[in-house]
N, CA, C and O of each residue as an XYZ file, in Angstrom:
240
protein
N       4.276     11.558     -4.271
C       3.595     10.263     -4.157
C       2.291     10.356     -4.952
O       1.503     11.261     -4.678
N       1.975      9.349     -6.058
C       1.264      9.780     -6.810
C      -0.527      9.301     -6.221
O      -0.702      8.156     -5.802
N      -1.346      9.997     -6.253
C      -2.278     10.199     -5.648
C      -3.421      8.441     -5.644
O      -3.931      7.970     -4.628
N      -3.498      8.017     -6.636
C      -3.883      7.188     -6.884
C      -3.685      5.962     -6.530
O      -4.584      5.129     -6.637
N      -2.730      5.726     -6.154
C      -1.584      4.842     -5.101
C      -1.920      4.937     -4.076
O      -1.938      3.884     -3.438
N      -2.295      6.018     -3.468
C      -2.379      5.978     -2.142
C      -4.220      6.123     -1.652
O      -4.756      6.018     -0.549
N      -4.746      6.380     -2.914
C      -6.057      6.066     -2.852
C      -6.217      4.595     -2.306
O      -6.927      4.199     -1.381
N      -5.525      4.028     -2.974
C      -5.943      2.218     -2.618
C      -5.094      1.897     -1.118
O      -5.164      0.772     -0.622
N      -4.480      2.747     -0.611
C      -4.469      2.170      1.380
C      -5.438      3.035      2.203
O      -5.265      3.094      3.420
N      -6.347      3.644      1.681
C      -7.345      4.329      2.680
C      -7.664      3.473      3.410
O      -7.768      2.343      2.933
N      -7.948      3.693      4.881
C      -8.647      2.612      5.651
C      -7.393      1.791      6.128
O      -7.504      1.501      7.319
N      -6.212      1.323      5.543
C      -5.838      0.320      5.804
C      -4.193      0.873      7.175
O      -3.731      2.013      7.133
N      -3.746     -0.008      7.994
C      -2.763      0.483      8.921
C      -1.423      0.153      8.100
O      -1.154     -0.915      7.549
N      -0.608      1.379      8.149
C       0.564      1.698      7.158
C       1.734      1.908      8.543
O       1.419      2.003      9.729
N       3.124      1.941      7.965
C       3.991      3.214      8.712
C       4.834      3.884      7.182
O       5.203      3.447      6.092
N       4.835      4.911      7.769
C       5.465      5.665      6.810
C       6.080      6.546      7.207
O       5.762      7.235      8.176
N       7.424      6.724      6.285
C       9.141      6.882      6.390
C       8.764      8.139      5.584
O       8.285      8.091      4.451
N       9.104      9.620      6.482
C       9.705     10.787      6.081
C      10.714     11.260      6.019
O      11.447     11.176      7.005
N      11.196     12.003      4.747
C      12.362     12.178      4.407
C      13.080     13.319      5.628
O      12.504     14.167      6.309
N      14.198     13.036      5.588
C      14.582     14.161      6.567
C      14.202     13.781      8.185
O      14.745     14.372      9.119
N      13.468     13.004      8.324
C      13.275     12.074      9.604
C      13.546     11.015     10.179
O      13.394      9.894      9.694
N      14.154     11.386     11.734
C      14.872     10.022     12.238
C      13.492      8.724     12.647
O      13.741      7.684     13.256
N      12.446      9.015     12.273
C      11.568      8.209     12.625
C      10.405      7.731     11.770
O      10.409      7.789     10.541
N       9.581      7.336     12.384
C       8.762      6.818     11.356
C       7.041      7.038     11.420
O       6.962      6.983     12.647
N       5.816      7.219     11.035
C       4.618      7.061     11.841
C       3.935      5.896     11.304
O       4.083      5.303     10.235
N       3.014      5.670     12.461
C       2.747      4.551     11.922
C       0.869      4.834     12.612
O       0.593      5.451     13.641
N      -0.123      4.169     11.665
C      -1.230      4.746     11.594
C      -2.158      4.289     10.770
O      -1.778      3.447      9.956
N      -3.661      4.724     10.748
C      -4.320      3.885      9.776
C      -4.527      5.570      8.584
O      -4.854      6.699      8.948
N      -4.213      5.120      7.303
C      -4.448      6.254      6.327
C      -5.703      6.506      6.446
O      -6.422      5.539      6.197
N      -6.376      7.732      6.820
C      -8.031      8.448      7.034
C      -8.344      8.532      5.497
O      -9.039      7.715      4.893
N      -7.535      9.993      4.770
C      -8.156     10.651      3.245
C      -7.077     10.899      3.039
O      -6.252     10.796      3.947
N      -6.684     11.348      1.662
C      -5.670     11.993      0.171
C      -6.878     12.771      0.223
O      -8.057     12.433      0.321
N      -6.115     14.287      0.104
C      -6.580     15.214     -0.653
C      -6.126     15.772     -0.724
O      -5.643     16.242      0.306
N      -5.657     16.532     -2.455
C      -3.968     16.770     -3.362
C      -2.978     16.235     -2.908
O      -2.657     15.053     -3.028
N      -2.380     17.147     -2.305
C      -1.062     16.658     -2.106
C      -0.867     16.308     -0.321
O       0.220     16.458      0.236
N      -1.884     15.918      0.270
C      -1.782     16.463      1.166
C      -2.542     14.588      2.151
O      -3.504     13.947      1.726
N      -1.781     14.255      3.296
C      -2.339     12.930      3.890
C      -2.811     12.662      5.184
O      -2.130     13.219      6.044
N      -3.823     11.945      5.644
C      -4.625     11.974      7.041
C      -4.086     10.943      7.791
O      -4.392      9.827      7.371
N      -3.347     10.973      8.814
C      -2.873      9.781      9.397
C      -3.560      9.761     10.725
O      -3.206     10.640     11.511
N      -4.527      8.873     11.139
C      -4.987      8.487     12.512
C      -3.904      7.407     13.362
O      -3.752      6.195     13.214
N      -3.249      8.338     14.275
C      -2.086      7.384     15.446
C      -3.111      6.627     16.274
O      -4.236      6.268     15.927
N      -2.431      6.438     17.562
C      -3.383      5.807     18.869
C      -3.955      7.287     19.354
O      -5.118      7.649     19.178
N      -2.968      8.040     19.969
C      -3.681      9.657     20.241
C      -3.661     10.773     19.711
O      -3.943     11.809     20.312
N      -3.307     10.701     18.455
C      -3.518     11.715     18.172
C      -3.814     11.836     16.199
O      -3.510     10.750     15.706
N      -4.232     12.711     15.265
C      -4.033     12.758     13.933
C      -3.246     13.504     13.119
O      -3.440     14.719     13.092
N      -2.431     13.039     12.480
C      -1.299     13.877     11.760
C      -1.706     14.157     10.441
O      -2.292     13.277      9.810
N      -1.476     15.281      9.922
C      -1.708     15.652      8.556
C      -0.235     15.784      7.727
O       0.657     16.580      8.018
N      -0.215     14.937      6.776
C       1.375     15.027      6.094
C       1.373     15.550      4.593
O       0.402     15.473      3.841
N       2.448     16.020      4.316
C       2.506     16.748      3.344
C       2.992     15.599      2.276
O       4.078     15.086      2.545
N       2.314     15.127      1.085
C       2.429     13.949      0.020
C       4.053     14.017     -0.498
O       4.598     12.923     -0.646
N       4.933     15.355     -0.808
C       5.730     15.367     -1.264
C       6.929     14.822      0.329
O       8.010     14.370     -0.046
N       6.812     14.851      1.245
C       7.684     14.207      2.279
C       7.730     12.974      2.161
O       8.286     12.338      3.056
N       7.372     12.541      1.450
C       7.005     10.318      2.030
C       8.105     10.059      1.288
O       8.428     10.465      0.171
N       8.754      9.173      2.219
C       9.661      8.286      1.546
C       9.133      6.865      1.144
O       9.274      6.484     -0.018
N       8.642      6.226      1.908
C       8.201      4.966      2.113
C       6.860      4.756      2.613
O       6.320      5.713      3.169
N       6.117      3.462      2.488
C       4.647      3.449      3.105
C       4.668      2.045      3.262
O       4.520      1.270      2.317
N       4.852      1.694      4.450
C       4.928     -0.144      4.309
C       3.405     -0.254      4.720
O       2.942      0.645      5.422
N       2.593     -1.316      4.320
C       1.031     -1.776      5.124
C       1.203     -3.025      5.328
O       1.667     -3.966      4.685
N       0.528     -2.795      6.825
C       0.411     -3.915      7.778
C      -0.231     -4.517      7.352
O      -1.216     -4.157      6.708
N       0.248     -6.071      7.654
C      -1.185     -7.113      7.420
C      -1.831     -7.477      8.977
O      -2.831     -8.187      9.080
């Protein structure tokens, strides 16, 4: 996922589709840094690896 792309949903509430996963997270994007992504849930923060994303839908 190319870095710059995902510069522009910082801040904003996404869900996003990992490959190899029956599910989905859904979250506001924190930071990109390399390859690497900050997802704030309701309880808790996930750190995802850039090359897993399948998809990134953002909420309006």
């Amino acid at each position: 996922m190319p870095k710059e792309m995902l510069q522009e949903l910082i801040g904003k509430d996404c869900i996003i589709t990992i490959f190899n996963d029956f599910g989905s997270i859904q979250g506001k994007l924190i930071t990109v840094e390399e390859n690497w992504i900050k997802v704030e849930e309701k309880k808790k923060v996930r750190i995802i690896n850039g090359d897993m994303i399948k998809d990134i839908s953002v909420l309006k």
